[in-house]
C-alpha atoms as a printed R data frame, in Angstrom:
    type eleno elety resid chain resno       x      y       z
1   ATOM     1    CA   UNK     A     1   4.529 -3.121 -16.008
2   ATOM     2    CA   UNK     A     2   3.643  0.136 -14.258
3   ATOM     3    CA   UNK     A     3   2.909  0.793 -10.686
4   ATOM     4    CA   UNK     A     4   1.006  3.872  -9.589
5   ATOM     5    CA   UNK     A     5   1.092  5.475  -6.110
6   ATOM     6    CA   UNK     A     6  -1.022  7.566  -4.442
7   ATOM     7    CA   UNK     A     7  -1.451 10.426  -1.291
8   ATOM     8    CA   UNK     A     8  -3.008 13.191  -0.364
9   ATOM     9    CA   UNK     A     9  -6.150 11.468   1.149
10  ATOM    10    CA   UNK     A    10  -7.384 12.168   4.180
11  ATOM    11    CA   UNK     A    11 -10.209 13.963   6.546
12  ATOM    12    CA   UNK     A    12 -11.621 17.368   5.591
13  ATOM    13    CA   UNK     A    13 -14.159 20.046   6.784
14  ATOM    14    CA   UNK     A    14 -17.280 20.895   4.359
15  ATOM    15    CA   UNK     A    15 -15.559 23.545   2.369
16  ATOM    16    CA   UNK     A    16 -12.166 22.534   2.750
17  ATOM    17    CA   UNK     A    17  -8.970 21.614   0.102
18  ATOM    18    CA   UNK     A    18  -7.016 18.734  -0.163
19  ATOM    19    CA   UNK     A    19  -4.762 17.647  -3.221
20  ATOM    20    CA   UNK     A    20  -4.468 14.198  -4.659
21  ATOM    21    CA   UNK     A    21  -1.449 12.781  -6.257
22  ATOM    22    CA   UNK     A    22  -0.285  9.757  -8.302
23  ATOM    23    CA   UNK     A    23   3.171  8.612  -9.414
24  ATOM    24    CA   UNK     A    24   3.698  6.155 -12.039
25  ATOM    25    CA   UNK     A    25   6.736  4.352 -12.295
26  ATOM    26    CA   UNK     A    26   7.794  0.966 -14.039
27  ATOM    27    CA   UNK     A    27   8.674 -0.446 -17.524
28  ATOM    28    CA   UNK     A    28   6.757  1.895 -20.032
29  ATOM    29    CA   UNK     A    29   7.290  3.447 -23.256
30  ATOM    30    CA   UNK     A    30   5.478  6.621 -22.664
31  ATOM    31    CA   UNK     A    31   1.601  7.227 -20.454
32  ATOM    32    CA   UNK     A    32  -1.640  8.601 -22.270
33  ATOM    33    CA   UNK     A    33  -4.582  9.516 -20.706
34  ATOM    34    CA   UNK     A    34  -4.062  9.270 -16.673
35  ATOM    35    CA   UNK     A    35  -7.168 10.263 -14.216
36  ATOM    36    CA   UNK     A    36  -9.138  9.451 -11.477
37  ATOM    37    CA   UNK     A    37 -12.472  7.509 -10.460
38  ATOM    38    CA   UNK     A    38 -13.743  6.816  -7.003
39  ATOM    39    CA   UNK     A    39 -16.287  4.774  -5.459
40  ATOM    40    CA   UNK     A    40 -18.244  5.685  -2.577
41  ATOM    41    CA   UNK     A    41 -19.996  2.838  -0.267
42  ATOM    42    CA   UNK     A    42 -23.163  1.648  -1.826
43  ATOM    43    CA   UNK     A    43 -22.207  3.396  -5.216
44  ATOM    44    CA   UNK     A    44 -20.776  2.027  -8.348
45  ATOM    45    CA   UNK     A    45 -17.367  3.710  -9.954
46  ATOM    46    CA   UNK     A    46 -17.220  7.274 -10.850
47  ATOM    47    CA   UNK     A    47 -14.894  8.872 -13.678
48  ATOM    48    CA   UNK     A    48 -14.213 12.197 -11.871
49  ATOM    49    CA   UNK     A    49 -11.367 13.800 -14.404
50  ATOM    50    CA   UNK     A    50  -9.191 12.897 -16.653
51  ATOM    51    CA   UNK     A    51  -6.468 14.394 -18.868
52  ATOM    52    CA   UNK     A    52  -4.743 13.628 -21.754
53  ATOM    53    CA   UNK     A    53  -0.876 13.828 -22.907
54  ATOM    54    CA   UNK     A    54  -2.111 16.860 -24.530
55  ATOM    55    CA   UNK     A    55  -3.448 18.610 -21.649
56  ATOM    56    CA   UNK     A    56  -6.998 17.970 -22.691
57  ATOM    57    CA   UNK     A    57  -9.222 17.724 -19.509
58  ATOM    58    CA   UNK     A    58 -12.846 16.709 -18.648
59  ATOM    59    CA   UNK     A    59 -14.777 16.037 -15.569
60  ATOM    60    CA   UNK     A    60 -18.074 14.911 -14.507
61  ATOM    61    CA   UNK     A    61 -20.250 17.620 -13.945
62  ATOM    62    CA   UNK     A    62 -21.039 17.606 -10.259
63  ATOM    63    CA   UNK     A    63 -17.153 18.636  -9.525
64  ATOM    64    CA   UNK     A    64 -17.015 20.884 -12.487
65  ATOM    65    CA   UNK     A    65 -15.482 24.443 -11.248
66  ATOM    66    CA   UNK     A    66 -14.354 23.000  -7.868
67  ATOM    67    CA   UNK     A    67 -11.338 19.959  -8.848
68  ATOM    68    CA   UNK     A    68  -8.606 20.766 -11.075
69  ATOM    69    CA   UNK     A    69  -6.723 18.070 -12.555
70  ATOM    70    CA   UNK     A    70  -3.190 18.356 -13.749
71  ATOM    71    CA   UNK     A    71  -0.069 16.464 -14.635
72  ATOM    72    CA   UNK     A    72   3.641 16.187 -15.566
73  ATOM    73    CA   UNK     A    73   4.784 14.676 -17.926
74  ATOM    74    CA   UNK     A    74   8.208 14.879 -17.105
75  ATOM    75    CA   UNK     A    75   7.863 13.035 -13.983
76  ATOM    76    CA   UNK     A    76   4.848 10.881 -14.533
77  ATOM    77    CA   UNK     A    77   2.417 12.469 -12.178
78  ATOM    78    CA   UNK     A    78  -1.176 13.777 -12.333
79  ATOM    79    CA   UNK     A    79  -2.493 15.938  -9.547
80  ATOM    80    CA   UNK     A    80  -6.103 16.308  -8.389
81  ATOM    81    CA   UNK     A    81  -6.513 19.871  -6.813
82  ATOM    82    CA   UNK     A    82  -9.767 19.519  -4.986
83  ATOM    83    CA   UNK     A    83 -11.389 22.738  -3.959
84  ATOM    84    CA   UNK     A    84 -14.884 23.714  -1.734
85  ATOM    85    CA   UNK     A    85 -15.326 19.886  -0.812
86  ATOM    86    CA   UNK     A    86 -18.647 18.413   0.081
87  ATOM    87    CA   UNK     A    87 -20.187 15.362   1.643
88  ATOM    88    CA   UNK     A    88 -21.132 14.223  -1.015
89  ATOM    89    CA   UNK     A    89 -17.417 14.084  -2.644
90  ATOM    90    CA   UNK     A    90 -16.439 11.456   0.393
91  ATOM    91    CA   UNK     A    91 -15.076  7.982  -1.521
92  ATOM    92    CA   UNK     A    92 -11.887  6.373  -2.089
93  ATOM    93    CA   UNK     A    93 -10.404  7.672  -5.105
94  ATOM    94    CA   UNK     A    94  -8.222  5.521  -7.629
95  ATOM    95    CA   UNK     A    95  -5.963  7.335 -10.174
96  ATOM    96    CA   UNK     A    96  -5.795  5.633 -13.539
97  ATOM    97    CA   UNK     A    97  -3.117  5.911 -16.719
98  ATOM    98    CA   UNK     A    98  -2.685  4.694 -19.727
99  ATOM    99    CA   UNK     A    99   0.217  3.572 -20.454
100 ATOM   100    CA   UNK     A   100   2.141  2.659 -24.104
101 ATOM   101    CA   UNK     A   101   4.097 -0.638 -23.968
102 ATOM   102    CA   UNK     A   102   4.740 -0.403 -27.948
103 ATOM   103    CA   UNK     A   103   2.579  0.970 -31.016
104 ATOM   104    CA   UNK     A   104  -0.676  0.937 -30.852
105 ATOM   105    CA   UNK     A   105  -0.433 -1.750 -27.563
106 ATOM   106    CA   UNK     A   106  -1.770  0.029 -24.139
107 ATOM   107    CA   UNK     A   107  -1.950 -0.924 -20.419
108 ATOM   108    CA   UNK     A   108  -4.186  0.549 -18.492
109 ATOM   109    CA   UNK     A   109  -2.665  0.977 -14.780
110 ATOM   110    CA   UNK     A   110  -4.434  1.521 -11.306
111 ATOM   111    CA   UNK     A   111  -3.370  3.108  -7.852
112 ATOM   112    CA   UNK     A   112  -4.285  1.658  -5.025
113 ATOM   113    CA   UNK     A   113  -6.977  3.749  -3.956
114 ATOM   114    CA   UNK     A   114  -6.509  7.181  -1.034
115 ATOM   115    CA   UNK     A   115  -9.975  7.603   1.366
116 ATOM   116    CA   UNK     A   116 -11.694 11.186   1.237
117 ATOM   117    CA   UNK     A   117 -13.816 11.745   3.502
118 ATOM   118    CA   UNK     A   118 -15.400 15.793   4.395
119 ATOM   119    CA   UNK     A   119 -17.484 15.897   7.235
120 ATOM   120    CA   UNK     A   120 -17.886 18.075  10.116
């Protein structure tokens, strides 16, 4: 059982900064990979970024250089650090983890979704 929470949405100018977070809590032996997708209207899911517990990261390529994901794994958080935001980036954003219930058994967890929306 794990429950993840998220803020930091909100309105933004072209060009402007905001930072996502997410904080997992619940009955877990450890979290894996943990991340974030979003889904704009009209437009199926997106994996933005993700990271692993070994502070392996990927994006997609159209924020690449702009968001900076990051975590800690001390208090079960992962950060999105979203930089020079465009139209285009405008979606409701889920974070994601992984999380290990016993060996080699995973749950995959989801937040409950934070609106971004840049526009002038």
């Amino acid at each position: 059982q794990v429950h993840l929470v998220e803020s930091g949405g909100g309105l933004v100018q072209p060009g402007g900064s905001l930072t996502l977070s997410c904080a997992a809590s619940g009955k877990f032996f450890s979290i894996g990979t943990m991340g974030w997708y979003r889904q704009a209207p009209g437009k199926f899911r997106e994996l933005v970024a993700s990271i692993t517990n070994e502070y392996n990261t990927n994006y997609v390529d159209s924020v690449k250089g702009r968001f900076t994901i990051s975590r800690d794994n001390a208090k079960n958080l992962v950060d999105l650090q979203m930089n020079s935001l465009k139209p285009e980036d405008t979606a409701v954003y889920y974070c994601f983890a992984e999380t290990v219930l016993a060996r080699d058994v995973t749950y995959t967890g989801w937040g409950q979704g934070t609106q971004v929306t840049v526009s002038s």
